[in-house]
N, C-alpha and C positions, 0 to 999 in steps of 0.2 A: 242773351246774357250768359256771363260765361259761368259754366259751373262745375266744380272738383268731382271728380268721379275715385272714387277712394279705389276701385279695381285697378286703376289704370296707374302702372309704376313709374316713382318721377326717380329713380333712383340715379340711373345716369345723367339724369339734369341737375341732381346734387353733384355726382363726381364729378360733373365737368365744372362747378363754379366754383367748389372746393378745389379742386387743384389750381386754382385763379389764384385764388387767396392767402394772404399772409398770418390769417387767425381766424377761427368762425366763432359764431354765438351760439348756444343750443339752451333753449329753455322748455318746460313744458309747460303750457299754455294753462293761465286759469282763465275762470267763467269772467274775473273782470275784462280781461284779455279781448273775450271773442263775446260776452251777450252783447256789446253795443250791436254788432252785426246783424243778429235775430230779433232786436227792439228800434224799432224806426224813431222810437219818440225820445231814445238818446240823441244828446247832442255830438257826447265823447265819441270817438273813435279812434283808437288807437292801442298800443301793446305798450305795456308797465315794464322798466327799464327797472332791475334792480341796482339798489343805492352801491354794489362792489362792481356793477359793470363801468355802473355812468363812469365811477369814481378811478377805471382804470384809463389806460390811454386810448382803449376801443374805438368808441363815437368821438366827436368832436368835443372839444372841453365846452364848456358853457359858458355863456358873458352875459351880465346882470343888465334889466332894463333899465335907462335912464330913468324913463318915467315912472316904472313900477320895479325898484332896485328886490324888491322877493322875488320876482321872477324871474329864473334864469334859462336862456333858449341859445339854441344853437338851427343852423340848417344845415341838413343832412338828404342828400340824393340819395334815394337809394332805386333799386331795379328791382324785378319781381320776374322772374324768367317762366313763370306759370302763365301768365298773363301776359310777357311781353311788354308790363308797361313801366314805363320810369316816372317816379314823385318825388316831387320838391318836399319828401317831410321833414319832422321839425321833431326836435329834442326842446322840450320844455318840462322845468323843474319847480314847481311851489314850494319854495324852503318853507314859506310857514303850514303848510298841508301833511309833510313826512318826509318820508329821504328817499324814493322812487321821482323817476323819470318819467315821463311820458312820449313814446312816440306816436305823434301823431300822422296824417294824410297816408293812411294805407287804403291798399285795395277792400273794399269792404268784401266782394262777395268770395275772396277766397276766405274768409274770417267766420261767412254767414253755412249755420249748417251743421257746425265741427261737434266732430263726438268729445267729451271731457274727456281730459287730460293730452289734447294732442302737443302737436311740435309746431317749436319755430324753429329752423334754422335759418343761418344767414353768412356772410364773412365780409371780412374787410380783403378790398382784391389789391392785388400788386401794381396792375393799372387799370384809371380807371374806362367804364363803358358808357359811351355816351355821355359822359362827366358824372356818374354814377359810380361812389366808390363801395357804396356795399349793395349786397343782393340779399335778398329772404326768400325762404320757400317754406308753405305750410304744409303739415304732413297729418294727417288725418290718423287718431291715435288707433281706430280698427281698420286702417291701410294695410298691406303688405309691406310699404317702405318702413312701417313705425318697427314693423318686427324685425327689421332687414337691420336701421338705427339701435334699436336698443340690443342687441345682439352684437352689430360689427365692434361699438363700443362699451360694450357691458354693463352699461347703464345700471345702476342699482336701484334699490326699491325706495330710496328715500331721494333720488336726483330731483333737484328744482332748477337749476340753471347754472353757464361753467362757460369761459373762454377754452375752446379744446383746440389743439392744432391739427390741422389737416391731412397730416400724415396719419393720423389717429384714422379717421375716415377710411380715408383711400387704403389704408392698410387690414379693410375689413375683414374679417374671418380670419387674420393673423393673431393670433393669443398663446403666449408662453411659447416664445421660441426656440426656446431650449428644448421642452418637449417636441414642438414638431420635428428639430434637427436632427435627435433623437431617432423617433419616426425614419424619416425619409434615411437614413445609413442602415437600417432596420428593413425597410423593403428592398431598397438595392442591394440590398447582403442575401437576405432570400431571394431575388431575380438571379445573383450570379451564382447561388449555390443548389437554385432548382428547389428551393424548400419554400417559394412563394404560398401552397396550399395547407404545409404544416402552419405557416404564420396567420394564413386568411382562417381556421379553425381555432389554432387559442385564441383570436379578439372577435369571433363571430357570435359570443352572445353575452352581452352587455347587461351588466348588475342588475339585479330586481329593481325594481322601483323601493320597497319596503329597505333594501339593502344603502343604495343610494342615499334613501332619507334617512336612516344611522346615522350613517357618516357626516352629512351635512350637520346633523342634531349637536352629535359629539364632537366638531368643530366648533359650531356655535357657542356650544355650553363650554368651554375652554378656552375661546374669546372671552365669554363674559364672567366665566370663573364663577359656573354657575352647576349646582349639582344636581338640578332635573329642572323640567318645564312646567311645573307648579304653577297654573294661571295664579293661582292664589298669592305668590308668592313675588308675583310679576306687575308691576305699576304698564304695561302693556303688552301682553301674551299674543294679540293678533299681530303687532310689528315683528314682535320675533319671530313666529310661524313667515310673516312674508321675507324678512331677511333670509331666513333658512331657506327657505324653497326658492326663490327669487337670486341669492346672490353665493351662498355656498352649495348648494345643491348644483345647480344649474352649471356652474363651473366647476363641479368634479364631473358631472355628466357629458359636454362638451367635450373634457380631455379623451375620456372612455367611447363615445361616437366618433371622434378625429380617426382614431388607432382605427376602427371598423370600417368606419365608409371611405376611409385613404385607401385600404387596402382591397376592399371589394372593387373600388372603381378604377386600381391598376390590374386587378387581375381580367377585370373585364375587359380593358381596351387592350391588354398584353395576347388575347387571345387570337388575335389578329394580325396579319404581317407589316400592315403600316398604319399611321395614323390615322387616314380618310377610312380607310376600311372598317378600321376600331370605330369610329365613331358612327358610320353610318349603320354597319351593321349591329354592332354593338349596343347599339339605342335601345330598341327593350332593355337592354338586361341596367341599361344607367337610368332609363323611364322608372325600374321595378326599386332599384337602390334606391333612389332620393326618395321613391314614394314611401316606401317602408320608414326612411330616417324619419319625415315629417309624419308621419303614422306614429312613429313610435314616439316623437317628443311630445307630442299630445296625451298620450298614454300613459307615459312617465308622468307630467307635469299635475294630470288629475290623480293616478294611484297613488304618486309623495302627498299631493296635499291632503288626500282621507286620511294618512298615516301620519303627518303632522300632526290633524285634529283628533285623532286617536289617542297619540300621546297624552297631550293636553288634556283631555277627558280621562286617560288613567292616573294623571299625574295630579289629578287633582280628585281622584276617587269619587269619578261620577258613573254611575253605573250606565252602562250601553249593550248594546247589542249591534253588530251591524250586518248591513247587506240583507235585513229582513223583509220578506216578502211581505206586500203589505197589499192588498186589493190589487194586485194587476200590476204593480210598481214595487222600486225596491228602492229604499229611500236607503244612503249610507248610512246615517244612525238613528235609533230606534233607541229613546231611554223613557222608563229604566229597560226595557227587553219588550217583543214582540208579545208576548201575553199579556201583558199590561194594557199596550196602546190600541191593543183589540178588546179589549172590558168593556170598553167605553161608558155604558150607563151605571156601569158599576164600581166608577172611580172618579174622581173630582178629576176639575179641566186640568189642576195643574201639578194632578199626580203623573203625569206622561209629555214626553213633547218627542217630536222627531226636529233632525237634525239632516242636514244634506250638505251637498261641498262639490264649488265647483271654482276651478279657478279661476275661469275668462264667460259671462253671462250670455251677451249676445242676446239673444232669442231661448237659449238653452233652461234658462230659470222656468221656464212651461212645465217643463219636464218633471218638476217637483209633483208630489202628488197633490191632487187640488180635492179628495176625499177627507170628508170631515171625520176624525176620529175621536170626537171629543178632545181637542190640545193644540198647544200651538205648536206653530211650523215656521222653522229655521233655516233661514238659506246662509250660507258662510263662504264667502269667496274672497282673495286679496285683488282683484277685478276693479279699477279707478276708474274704467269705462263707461261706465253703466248712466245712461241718459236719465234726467228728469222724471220724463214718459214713462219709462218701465219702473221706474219707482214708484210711481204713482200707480201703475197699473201693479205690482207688485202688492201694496197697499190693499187695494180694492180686494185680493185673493187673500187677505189676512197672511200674507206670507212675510216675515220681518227679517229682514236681512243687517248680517253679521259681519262689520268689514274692521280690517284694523285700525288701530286708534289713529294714527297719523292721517288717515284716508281719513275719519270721518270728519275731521275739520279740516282737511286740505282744503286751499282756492282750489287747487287744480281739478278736482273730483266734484259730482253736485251732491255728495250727499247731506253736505250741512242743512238741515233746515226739514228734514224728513221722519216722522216720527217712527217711521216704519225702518229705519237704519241706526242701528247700536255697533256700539264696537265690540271685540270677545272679552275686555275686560267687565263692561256690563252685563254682558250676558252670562259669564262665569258667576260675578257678586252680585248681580240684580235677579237674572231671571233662574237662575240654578240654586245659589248660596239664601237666598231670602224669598225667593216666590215658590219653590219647587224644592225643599231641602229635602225631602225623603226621594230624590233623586242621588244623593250622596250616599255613598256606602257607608261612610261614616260621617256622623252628623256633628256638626262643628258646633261649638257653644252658640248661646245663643246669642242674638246681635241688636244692639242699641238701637 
């Protein structure tokens, strides 16, 4: 039976169907999406069409049944190039049920399996394959291709579904081409003036992480004409921390890596008298650059998010400490301070809590400390990933995790329905403002 191996890159099997295509579909999958796969005792099978796709000129228009004029179906051929296989499915609509689509007759087992929040893509092609005029491929959200996807096209932190054109795709790691043009008259001016290494030393060390997340902050708050990050103040604090890090950080960061590793990887092949040379020989030192850039966006991606949640906590005068060493572990926050949450029998449960921050979970949520210090314990990620299983196993460690508010009711994510998942607005006014107030430097009236 055949089965999706998330290591194994289908990347060029998207290029090549996208560049087929005259329009693609990209949506991220919710759990209605993909549980039939993993519940045998569903009958459904198929992906929810939303009501602005059905209703563009995408899939085939729909025509109403004589016998049953509410339900409106269409037949749709589509391919599946993961599998090789071609299905007669079908576009079916219950007007009297809601305004979504149904496609039905897909491949189950690539459906069966999938981490929340992965991908559909698909396109409408130019001609058709086998009388197959669209194709799908699902993309596993802890893949490589998902990071490759939401990267080439910049995905933001709030995307549910979009007709994108496929020049978009294929034009991947193209962004703001004014800047690169920039760039590239910028290295060829230092090649022909011999000042290649003054250039490779002004962009060889790239913003603090704490510097980056400023700027992204003070973009934000200027978007929203907003004079600090006052959870208190905020109807949802953890959306805005994932917009910032997610969609204005990440694209000032990008611009500042382009300039660096453009220029590392011409001085490295420049060292060389021709191109086979450059590359063969030159392989360590292009092995050592990419490793370092993926080193470093990890690095970045978790130091802005503790500095976010920093914020947030000063901005709403909650006392912390961070980075304290706590039995062998060093959880990032520590409120009200590390003398506190060491008292233990000499202070009530919920005179103390620690706090921690990770942006992408995996396996990595272990890592929290599992030492009981009398308090609860806080995990905070903007993470949609995060399976059932480890919720539940999170659960069992008394460990309650913090996601943003649009995450905790997404379809796309499973954390609806987990008592052990709060958003950062309950956690600012439930567990900080009203369970834990002498956690506040200053204590706000009291509340109804």
């Amino acid at each position: 039976m055949f089965q999706i191996n998330s290591e194994e890159s289908e990347w060029e099997l998207i290029e090549h169907w996208a560049s087929r295509s005259t329009k693609l579909f990209l949506k991220k999958l919710s759990r209605n999406d993909t549980s039939w796969a993993d519940d045998k005792g569903k009958h459904q099978a198929g992906i929810y069409i939303p009501r602005l796709i059905r209703e563009s000129d995408y899939f085939p228009p729909l025509i109403a049944r004589e016998d049953k004029p509410h339900i409106f179906q269409a037949s749709c051929i589509t391919f599946w190039p993961q599998t090789g296989e071609r299905r007669i499915s079908g576009m079916r609509h219950y007007s009297n049920k809601g305004p979504e689509t149904h496609l039905t007759v897909v491949p189950h087992d690539l459906f069966r399996d999938l981490s929340p929040a992965s991908w559909l893509i698909g396109g409408k092609l130019l001609e058709p394959v086998s009388d197959a005029l669209y194709w799908f491929i699902v993309i596993d959200s802890t893949s490589q291709d998902a990071e490759l996807l939401e990267t080439s096209l910049d995905i933001k932190a709030d995307f549910h579904h979009e007709l994108i054109e496929p020049s978009a795709l294929l034009a991947a790691g193209a962004f703001e081409k004014d800047v690169s043009a920039e760039l590239i008259e910028q290295i060829d001016a230092a090649a022909r003036q011999g000042t290649l290494s003054k250039l490779l030393a002004s962009v060889a060390t790239l913003p603090s992480p704490s510097r980056l997340a400023e700027e992204a902050q003070s973009l934000y708050l200027a978007a929203e004409r907003m004079r600090s990050l006052n959870p208190y103040d905020m109807e949802a604090p953890g959306d805005a921390v994932m917009r910032i890090s997610r969609d204005h950080e990440y694209r000032i960061f990008k611009r500042h890596e382009l300039r660096r590793r453009a220029v590392e990887v011409y001085s490295a092949l420049t060292k060389h008298p021709d191109l086979t040379t450059s590359v063969v020989r030159g392989f360590p030192d292009l092995d050592r650059i990419f490793l370092s850039a993926s080193q470093q966006r990890k690095t970045r991606a978790g130091r802005s998010f503790e500095y976010h949640l920093a914020t947030l906590l000063k901005a709403g005068n909650v006392r912390f400490e961070e980075q304290a060493i706590l039995g062998g572990r060093r959880p990032d926050f520590v409120l009200p301070d590390k003398h506190s949450v060491q008292l233990k029998s000499e202070r009530s449960y919920n005179e103390a809590a620690i706090l921690s921050a990770k942006t992408t979970l995996r396996e990595r949520w272990k890592q929290v400390t599992h030492e009981r210090f009398n308090c609860a314990i806080f995990l905070a990620t903007v993470d949609d990933r995060v399976s059932s299983q480890a919720l539940d196993e999170m659960q069992t460690a008394d460990i309650a995790l913090v996601v943003p508010e649009s995450l905790k009711t997404s379809k796309e994510a499973a954390y609806a329905g987990h008592p052990n998942v709060i958003s950062f607005k309950d956690f600012f006014e439930h567990e900080i403002r009203r369970k834990r107030p002498t956690l506040l430097a200053l204590h706000p009236p009291a509340l109804l």
